[in-house]
N, C-alpha and C positions, 0 to 999 in steps of 0.2 A: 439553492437560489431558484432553480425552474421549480420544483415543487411547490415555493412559499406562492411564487407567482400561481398556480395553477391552483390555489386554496383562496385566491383571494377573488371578491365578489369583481371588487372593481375592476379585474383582467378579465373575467367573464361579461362583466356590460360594456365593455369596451370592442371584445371581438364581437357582439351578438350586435352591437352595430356597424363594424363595418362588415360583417356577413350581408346584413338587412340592407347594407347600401347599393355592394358589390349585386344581390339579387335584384334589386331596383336597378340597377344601369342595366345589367343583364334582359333582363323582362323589356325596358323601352328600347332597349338596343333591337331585340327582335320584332315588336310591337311598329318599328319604324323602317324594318325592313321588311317584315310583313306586309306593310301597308304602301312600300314604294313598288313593290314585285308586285300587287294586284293592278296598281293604277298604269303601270307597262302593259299590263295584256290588252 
């Protein structure tokens, strides 16, 4: 069952998006903490 899953395209464009989303929240998560810590000093 895991193997058939791990052969198949569509479980690979499935996780390489929500990786690609997970890194996008990640990046403006920092990008918006980054930019409220400068506007404090």
């Amino acid at each position: 069952m895991f193997m058939t899953m791990l052969k198949d395209p569509v479980v690979w464009g499935s996780l390489l998006g929500i990786f690609i989303i997970v890194l996008m929240m990640a990046y403006y998560t920092y990008l918006f903490m980054h930019n409220s810590a400068d506007e404090d000093k």
